[in-house]
Each structure stands twice: as structure tokens, then as C-alpha cells.
C-alpha positions as a Markdown table, in Angstrom:
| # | Residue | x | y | z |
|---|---|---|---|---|
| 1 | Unk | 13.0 | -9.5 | -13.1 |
| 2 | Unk | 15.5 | -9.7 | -15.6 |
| 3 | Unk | 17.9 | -6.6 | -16.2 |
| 4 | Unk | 20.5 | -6.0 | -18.9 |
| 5 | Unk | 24.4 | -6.5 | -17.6 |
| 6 | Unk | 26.4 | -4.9 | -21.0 |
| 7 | Unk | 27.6 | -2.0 | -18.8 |
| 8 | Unk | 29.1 | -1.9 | -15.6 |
| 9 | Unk | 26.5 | 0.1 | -14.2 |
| 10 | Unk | 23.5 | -2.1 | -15.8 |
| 11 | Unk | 26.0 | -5.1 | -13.7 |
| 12 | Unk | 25.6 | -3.2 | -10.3 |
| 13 | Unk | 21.6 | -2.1 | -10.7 |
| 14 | Unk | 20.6 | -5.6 | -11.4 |
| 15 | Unk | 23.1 | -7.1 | -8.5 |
| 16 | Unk | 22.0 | -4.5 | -5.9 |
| 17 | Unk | 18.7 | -5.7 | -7.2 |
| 18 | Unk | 19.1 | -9.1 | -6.7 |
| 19 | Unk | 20.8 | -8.6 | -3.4 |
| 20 | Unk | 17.6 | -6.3 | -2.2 |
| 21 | Unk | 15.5 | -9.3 | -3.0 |
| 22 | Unk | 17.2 | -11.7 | -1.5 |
| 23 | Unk | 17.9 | -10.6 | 1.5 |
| 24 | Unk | 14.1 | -9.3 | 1.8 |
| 25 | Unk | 13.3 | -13.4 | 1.6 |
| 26 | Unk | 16.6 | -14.2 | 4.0 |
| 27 | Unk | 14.4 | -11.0 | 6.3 |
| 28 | Unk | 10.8 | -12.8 | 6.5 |
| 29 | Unk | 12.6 | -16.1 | 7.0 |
| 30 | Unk | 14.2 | -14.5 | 10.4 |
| 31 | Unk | 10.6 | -13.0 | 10.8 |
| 32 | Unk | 9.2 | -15.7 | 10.6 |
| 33 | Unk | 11.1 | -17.5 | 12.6 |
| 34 | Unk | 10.8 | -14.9 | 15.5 |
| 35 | Unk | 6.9 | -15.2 | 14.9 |
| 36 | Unk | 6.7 | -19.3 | 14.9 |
| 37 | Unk | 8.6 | -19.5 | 18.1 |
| 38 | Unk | 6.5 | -16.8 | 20.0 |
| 39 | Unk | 3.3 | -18.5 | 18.6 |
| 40 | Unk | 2.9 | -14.8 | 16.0 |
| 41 | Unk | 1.3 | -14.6 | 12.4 |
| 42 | Unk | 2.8 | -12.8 | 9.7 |
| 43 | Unk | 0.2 | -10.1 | 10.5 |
| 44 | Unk | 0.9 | -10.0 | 13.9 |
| 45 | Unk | 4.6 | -9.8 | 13.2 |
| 46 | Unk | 4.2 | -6.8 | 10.8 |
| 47 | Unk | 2.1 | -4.6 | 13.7 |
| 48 | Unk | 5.4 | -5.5 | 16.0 |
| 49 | Unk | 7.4 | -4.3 | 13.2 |
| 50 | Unk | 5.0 | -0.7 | 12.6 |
| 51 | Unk | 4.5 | -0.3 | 16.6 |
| 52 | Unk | 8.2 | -0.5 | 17.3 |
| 53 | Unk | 9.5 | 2.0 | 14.3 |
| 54 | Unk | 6.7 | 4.5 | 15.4 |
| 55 | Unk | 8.1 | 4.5 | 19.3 |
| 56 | Unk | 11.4 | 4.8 | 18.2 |
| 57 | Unk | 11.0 | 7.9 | 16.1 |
| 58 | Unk | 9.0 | 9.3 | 19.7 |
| 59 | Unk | 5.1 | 9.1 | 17.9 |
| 60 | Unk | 3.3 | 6.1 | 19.2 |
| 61 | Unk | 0.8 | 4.6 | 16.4 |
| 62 | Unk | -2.9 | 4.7 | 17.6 |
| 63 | Unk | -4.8 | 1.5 | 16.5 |
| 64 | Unk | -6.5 | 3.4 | 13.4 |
| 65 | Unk | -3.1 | 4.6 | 12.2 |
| 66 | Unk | -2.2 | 0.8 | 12.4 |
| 67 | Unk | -4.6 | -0.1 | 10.7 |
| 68 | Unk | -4.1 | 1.8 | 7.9 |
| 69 | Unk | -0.6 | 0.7 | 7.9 |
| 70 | Unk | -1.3 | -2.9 | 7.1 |
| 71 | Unk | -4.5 | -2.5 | 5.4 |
| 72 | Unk | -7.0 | -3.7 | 8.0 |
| 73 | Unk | -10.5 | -3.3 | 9.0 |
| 74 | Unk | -11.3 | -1.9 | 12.5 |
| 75 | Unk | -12.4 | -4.8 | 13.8 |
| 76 | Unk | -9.6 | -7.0 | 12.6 |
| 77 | Unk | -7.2 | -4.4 | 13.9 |
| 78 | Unk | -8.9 | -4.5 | 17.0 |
| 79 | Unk | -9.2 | -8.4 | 17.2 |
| 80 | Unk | -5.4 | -7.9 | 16.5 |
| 81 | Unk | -4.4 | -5.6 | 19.6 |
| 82 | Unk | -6.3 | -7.7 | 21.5 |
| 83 | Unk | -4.6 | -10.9 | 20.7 |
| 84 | Unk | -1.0 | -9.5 | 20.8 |
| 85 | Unk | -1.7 | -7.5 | 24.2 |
| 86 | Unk | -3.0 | -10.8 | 25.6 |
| 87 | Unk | 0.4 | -12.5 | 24.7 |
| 88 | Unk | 2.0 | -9.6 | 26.1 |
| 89 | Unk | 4.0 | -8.1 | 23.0 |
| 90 | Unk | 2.2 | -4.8 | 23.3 |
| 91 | Unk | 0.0 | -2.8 | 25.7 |
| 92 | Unk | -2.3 | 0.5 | 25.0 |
| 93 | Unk | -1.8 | 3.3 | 27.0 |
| 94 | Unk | -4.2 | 5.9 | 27.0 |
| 95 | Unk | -2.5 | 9.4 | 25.8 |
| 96 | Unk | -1.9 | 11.9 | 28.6 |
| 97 | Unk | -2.9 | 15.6 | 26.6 |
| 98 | Unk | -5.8 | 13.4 | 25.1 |
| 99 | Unk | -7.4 | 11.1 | 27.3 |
| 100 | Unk | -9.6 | 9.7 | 24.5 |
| 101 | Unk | -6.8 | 8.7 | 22.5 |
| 102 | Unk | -5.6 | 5.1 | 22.7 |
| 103 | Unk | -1.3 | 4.8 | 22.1 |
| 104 | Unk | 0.5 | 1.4 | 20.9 |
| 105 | Unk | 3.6 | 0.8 | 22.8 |
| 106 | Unk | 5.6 | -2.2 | 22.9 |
| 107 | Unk | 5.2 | -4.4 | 26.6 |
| 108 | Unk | 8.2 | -5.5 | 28.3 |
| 109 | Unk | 7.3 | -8.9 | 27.7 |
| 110 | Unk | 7.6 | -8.7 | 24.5 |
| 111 | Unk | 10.2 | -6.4 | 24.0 |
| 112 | Unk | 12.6 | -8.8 | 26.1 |
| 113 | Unk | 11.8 | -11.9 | 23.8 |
| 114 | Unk | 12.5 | -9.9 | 21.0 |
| 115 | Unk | 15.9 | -8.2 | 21.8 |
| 116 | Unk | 16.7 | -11.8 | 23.3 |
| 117 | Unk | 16.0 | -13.1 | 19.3 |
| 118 | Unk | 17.6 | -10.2 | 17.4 |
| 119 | Unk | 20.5 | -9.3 | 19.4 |
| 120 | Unk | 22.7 | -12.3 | 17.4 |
| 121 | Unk | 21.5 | -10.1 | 14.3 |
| 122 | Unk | 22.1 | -6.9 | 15.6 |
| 123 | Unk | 25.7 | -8.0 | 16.5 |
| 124 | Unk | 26.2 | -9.0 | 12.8 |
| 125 | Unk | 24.6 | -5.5 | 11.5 |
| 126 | Unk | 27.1 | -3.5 | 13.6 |
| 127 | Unk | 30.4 | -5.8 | 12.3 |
| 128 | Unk | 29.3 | -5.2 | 8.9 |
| 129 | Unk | 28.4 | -1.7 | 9.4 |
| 130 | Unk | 31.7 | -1.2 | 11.1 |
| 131 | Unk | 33.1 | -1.9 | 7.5 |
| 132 | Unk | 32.0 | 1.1 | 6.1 |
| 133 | Unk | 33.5 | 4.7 | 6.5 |
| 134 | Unk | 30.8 | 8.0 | 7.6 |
| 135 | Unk | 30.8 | 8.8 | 4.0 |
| 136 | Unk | 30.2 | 5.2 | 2.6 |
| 137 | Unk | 27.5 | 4.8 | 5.4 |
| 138 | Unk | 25.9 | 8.4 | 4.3 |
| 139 | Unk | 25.7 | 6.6 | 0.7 |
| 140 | Unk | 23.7 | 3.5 | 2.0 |
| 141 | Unk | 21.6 | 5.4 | 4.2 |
| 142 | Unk | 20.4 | 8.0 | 1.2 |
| 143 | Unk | 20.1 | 4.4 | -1.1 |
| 144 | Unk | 17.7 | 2.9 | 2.0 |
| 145 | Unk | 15.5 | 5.3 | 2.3 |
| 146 | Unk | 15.1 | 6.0 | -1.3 |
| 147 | Unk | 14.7 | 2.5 | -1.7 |
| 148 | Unk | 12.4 | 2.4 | 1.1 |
| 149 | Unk | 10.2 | 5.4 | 0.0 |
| 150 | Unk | 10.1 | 4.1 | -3.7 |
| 151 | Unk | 8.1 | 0.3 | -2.5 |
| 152 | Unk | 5.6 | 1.8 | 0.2 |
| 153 | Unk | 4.5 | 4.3 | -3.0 |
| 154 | Unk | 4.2 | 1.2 | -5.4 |
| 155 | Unk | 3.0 | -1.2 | -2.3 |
| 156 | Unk | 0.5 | 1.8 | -1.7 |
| 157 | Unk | -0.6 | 2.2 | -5.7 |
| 158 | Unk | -1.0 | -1.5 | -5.9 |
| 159 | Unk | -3.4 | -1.3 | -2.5 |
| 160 | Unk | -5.7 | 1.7 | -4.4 |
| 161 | Unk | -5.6 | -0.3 | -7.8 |
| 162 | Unk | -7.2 | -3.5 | -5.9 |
| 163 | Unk | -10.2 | -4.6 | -7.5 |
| 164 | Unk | -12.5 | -6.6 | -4.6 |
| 165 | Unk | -14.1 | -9.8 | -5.9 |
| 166 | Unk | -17.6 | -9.3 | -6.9 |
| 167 | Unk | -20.0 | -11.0 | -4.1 |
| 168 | Unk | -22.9 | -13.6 | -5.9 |
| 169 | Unk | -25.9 | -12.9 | -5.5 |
| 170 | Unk | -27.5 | -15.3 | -4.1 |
């Protein structure tokens, strides 16, 4: 998208911008990566992606909330667990206060193979990170999560204004 540069602020928005972007591309390259090599789809890489965050913030997705995360059907969510359990990425657990409940959690397996890919990356992160003062990192972290907050509300707008194709009769 193109953005005026006349001020020094209008400079910074549109390089931020442009930053933002690429390294979103330079991000699904290393997904992808990950995913071709361990025999994923971009799907499946995503669920790895949502079942990971929720563990690490201590609430384990079930497969409905997973479903809802990337926009799936029950039965292509469930075709989905099923294909990544069998490679051994994840595993469901059954939740201890409620029995009928079935938890995501991310399997050994597939934990190893991941850390083994990322940890080059993660190294890097914590260099450049290391760069920045409490303050500065303060800064970022407000700019992420604003920035993270302000796509899922237009990724979730753009999901609600979806118009299906009309079937044929036929």
C-alpha cells in the first residue's frame, strides 16, 4: 500500500509498515520451510502455531476452539487432529476436572523437531533483543500487540463479510 513520506513521521509509519510486511513473508517462508521438511500443510502449521501459544499461556485449546481459530469445519478440524497426532506433533489428553473435555497439547515428538528447527532463530531473536534497553523493549511490546490485536479484528471482519459462492442448481 502506498503511504505518503513528506514528514518524518509519515517516513517511519510507512517503513515500520513495510518492515511488518516483509518480515511477515520472510515468517511463512521459515514456516514453510519447517512444514515441507516435517511433511506439514500450511493448515497444519497454523494449528501448531494456535496449540503451542494456548499451552504456553497455561489454557490448552480444545478442538472446537481450534477450529474456530482457523476457520474450520468440525470434521476438517477433526480430520486435522487426526493427521497431526498420527505424525506425532500433538496428542489429546482428556481434561482432568472434565472428563468429557478433549485438550490439545503439543507431543514430544513434535516439540523436539520443532525446537531442533527454531532454536537458530530463537538465538538470533535474543541477539537482537539484547539490543534494546527495558524501556525500548516495553515500546515494542505495546507496538506488537497493538499491532497484533488490530489484524485478528480485520482478519476476523474480513471472515464475517465472506460471501460463500452460490451452489448451481442442478
Amino acid at each position: 500500500m502506498y503511504r505518503r513520506r513528506d514528514t518524518r513521521r509519515e517516513l517511519l509509519v510507512a517503513e515500520i509498515t513495510a518492515e511488518l510486511r516483509r518480515y511477515c513473508g520472510d515468517a511463512q517462508h521459515v514456516g514453510h520451510a519447517f512444514a515441507g521438511q516435517h511433511g506439514l500443510n500450511a493448515t497444519d502449521l497454523q494449528a501448531l502455531i494456535a496449540v503451542m501459544d494456548a499451552e504456553l499461556v497455561g489454557e490448552p485449546l480444545t478442538p472446537g476452539r481450534l477450529g474456530e481459530q482457523l476457520d474450520l469445519s468440525s470434521g476438517s478440524v477433526t480430520a486435522l487432529i487426526d493427521r497431526l497426532e498420527r505424525a506425532g506433533h500433538i496428542r489429546r489428553d482428556r481434561d482432568t476436572t472434565d472428563r468429557r473435555k478433549i485438550l490439545l497439547h503439543y507431543a514430544d515428538r513434535g516439540a523436539a523437531l520443532a525446537t531442533d528447527f527454531f532454536r537458530p532463530l530463537g538465538e538470533r531473536t535474543d541477539q537482537v533483543m539484547a539490543g534494546f534497553r527495558d524501556d525500548e523493549l516495553e515500546v515494542v511490546y505495546r507496538f506488537m500487540t497493538a499491532m497484533g490485536t488490530s489484524i485478528r479484528e480485520h482478519r476476523d471482519a474480513v471472515r464475517s463479510a465472506r460471501v460463500e459462492p452460490r451452489r448451481r442448481a442442478g
